[in-house]
N, C-alpha and C positions, 0 to 999 in steps of 0.2 A: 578260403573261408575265414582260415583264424585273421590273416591281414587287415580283412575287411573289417573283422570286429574289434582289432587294434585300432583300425582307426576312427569307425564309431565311437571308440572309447574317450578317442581324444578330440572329438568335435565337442563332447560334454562339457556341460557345465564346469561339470566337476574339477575337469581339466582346465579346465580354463580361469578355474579360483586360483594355481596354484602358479599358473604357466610364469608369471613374474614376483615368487618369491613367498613365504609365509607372511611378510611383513606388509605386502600388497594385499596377498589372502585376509588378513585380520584387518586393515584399512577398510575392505570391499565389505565384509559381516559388521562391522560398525554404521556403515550408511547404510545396509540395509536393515540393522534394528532400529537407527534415526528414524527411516522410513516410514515403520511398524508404530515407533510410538507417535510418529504424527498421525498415525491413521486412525490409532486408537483417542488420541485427541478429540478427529474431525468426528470420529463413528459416536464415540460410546461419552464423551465430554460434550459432543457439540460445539467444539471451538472453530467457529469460521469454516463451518464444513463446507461451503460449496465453493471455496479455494484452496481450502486446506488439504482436502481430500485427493481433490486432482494434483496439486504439487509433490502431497508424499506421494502416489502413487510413480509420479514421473520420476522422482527421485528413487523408488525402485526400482522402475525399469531402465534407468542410464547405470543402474550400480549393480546388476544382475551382470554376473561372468559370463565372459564369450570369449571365441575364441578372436584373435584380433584378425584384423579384414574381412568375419566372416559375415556374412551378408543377412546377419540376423540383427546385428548391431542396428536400431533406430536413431542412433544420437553419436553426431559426432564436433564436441564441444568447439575439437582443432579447425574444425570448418570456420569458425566465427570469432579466432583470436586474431588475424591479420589486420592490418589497415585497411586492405581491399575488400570487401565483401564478394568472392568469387561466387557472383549467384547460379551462373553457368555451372559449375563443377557442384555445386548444392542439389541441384534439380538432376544432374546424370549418376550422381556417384551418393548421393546422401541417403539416408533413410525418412521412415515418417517423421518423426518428431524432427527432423535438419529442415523438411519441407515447409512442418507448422511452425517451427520458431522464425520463418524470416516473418512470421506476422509480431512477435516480439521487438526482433533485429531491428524492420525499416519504418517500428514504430506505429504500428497499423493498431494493434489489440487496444493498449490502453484508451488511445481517444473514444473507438467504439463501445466502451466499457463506459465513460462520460457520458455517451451518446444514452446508453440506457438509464445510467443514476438519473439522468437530465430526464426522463419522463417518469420516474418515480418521485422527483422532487415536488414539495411546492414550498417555495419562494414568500409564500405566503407573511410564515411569521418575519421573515426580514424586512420582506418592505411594508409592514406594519410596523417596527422597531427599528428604524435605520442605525442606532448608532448598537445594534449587535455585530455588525460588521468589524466595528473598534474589537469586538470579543475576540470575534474571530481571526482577525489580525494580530492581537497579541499572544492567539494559541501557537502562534509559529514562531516564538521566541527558542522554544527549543531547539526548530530545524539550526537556525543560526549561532544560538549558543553550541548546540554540537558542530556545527561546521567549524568552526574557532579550535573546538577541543581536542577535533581528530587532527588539526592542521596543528599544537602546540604537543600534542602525543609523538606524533610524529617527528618533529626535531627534537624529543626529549630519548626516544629509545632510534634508532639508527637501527635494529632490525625491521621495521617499519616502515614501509616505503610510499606513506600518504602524499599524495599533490592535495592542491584544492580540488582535484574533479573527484579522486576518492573521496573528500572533508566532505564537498559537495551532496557529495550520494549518501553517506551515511547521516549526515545531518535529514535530508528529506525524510528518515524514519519518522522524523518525530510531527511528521503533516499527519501521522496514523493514515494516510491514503495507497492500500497498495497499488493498485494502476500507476499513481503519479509517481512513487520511490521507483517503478520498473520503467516508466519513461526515462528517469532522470537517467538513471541506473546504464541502461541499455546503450545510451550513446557517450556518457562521461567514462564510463567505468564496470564494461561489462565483466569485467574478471569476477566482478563484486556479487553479481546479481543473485546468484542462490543464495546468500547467505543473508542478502538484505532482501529479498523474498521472503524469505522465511520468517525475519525477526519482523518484518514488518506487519503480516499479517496475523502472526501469534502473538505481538502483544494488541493489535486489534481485538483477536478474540479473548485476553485476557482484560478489555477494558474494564468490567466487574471488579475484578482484583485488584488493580492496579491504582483505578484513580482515589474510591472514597477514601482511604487514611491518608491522602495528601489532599483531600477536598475537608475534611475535616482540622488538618493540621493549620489549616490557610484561612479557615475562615471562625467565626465563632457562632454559638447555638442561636445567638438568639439573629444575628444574621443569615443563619441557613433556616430559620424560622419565618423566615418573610415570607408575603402570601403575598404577590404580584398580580397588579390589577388584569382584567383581561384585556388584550389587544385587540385593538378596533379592526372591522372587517376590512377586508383586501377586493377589490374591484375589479372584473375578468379586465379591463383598460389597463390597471397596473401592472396587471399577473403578465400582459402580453407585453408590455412598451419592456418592462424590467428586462428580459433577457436581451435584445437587442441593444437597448442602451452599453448593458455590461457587456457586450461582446465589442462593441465598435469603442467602448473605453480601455476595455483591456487591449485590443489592438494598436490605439495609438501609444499608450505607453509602454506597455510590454509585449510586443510582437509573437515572443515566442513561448507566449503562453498560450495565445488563440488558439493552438491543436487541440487541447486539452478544454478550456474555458469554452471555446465556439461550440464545441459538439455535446458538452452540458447545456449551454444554451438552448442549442438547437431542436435538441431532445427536449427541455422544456416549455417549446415555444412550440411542439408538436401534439404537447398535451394540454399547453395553456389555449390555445388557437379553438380547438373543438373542431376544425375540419380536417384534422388528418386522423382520427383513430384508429384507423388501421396502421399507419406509421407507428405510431405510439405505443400501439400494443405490439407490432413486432417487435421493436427494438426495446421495450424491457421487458418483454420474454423469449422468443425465439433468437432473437441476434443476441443478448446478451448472455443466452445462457450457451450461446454454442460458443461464445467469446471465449468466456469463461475456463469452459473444458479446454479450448486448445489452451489459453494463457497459462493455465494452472498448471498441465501437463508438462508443456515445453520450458517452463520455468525450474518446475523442480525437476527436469531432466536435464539441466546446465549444473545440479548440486554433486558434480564426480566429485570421487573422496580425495583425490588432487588437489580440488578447487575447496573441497570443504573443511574440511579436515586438516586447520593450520592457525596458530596462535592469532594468526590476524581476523580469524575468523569470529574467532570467540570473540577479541575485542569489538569487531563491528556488534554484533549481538549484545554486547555488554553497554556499547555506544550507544544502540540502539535505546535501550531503555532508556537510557537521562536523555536523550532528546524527547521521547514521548512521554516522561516525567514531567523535566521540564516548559515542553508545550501546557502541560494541564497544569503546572502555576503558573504558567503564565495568563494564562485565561483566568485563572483562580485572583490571581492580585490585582486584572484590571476591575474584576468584580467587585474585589473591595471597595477599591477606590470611587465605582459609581454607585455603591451602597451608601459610602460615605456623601459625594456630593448631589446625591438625590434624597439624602436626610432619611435614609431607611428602604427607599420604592425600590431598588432591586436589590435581587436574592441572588449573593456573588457566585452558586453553584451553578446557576448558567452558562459562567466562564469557562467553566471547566469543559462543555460543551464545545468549544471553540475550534477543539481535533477535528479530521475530518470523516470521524468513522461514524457514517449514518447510518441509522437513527439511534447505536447502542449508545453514544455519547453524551444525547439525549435523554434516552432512558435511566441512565447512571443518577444523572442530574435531579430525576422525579423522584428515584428509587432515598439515595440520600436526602433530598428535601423533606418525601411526607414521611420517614422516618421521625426525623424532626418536630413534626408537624401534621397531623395526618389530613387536615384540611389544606395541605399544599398540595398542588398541581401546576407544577412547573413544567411542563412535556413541550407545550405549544413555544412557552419563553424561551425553552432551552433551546429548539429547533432552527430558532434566529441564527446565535453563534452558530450552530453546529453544521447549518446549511453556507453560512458563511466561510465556516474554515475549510469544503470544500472549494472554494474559489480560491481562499487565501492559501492553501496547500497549492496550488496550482499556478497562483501566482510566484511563489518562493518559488516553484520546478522554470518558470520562466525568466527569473534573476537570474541562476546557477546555469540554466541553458545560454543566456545571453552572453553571460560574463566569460565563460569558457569553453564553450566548445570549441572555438578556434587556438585551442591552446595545445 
């Protein structure tokens, strides 16, 4: 009897916080308070709660103590660091979350996650205003100026072991698109991915914060003051030909971005169309929100305090920001510039729009305009960039795929 409950004692938890040491013990209570305040973020802040929430939670349950092999474990990271992806030994020997991350691994989640934004979108304000697309294309100065940064960080300290496919993935922070930082992520530089998971969607839900005192820095009153004419209506003919066109252009020159840009299309071409509404409405509610829970789980159930818990980590997070800084002057200065050669007609806080976190990006832009101005209604303007810089987020994820995955 006593044996028995010796070794109940040591199948515990409790035991199992300790089995490799105090200093592992106090590692494993730090990812599980990380855990706690991300949850209190998602719960009681409302920051990005419906990916926030599932990440920290998975991020609890991979940092919850077990004993090792024992079959309570759902996550086992070591499955998914080799070159091989051993999907055979996944399916007989893994746990749930080893089951639901190969929809991370073989890059299934994020496109479907396209697939839903792509029938919440409308297209509308862009191809009413073509040259917001310029916006949006300059909001991804950041991804590139951090890609440069981590790549010159990296041969300045020697503990640091950045190639371009890390530059690569930490730079994507600053598209603000978590799905596409987690494509990019998943096949360049999976080591990386909890940590750019994380940062990428917390300063998503920190847009508020983050952008007006560098949308104010960049611009002046009486140009955040500008009341922008209203855009001319859009044509269900436009709304449909648009997405097709932009899938068969982003194919011929950037191939590998079609995974990602096709099934935004598609999904938009499902709610543009008017005869598939049942498609439509599943896949941006039903499909995406079960996307969602598995991506969100299985993601921050790759954050072991191994993987998290290490000066490179902090820097990706620190990186992280000046990329999505920088994306938002970058939007910010092209705004200038067409303030200036349109002799006042636009209002440069659109730019800042240009990230690709919809619709907050958008909302920021109205929020600091009628501030300004309280006759400004910037929403619909701002919506141009901001629907753009999902494209151009996704294009940049299709340079960085091009350029290295066979490296």
């Amino acid at each position: 009897m006593l044996e028995s409950f010796a070794s109940f004692l040591q199948s515990t938890g409790v035991a199992a916080l300790f089995q490799d040491g105090v200093v592992d013990a106090v590692k494993i209570i730090i990812m599980l308070a990380v855990a706690c305040v991300l949850l209190y973020l998602a719960i009681v802040k409302k920051f990005e709660p419906l990916l926030l929430l599932p990440i920290a939670f998975g991020m609890l349950l991979t940092n919850l103590p077990m004993i090792k092999d024992s079959s309570a474990i759902m996550m086992h990271p070591e499955f998914f660091t080799g070159k091989v992806l051993e999907v055979g030994k996944i399916c007989r020997e893994g746990g749930l979350l080893d089951l639901l991350y190969l929809g991370v691994k073989l890059g299934i989640y994020p496109p479907l996650i396209f697939l839903g934004i792509g029938c919440m979108t409308d297209f509308g304000p862009l191809i009413a205003n073509p040259k917001s697309i310029l916006l949006g294309a300059a909001a991804q100065f950041g991804v590139f100026f951090t890609f440069v940064g981590a790549l010159v960080i990296s041969a300045l300290i020697p503990s640091i072991s950045w190639g371009v496919k890390e530059a690569a993935s930490i730079g994507i922070i600053g598209g603000a698109d978590g799905p596409t930082a987690i494509y990019v992520t998943k096949t360049l530089a999976p080591a990386l991915l909890p940590a750019i998971a994380v940062a990428a969607y917390s300063y998503m839900a920190l847009i508020p914060i983050i952008q007006p005192p560098f949308m104010k820095l960049f611009t002046t009153k009486k140009a955040r003051s500008v009341v922008m004419e209203q855009l001319r209506p859009v044509s269900k003919t436009e709304k449909i030909i648009f997405p097709i066109v932009v899938t068969i252009v982003v194919a011929l020159v950037i191939p590998d971005a079609v995974s990602l840009v096709g099934c935004l299309m598609l999904g938009n071409l499902l709610k543009e169309s008017g005869v598939c509404d049942r498609l439509a409405k599943t896949a941006q509610n039903e499909l995406m929100n079960i996307i969602t829970i598995f991506l969100g789980v299985t993601v921050g159930a790759t954050a072991t305090a191994e993987a998290f818990l290490s000066p490179a980590t902090l820097g990706i997070i620190a990186l992280g920001l000046i990329a999505f800084i920088f994306s938002t002057i970058g939007g910010l200065l092209l705004g200038d510039l067409m303030y200036v050669l349109t002799k006042g007609k636009v209002n440069p806080l659109i730019g800042s729009a240009g990230v690709s976190a919809v619709p907050m990006a958008a909302r920021v832009s109205q929020m600091v305009g009628q501030k300004e101005n309280p006759s400004n209604f910037l929403l619909m303007h701002a919506m141009g960039p901001n629907v753009a810089g999902v494209i151009g987020s996704a294009v940049a994820a299709g340079v960085f795929l091009s350029m290295f995955t066979g490296i």
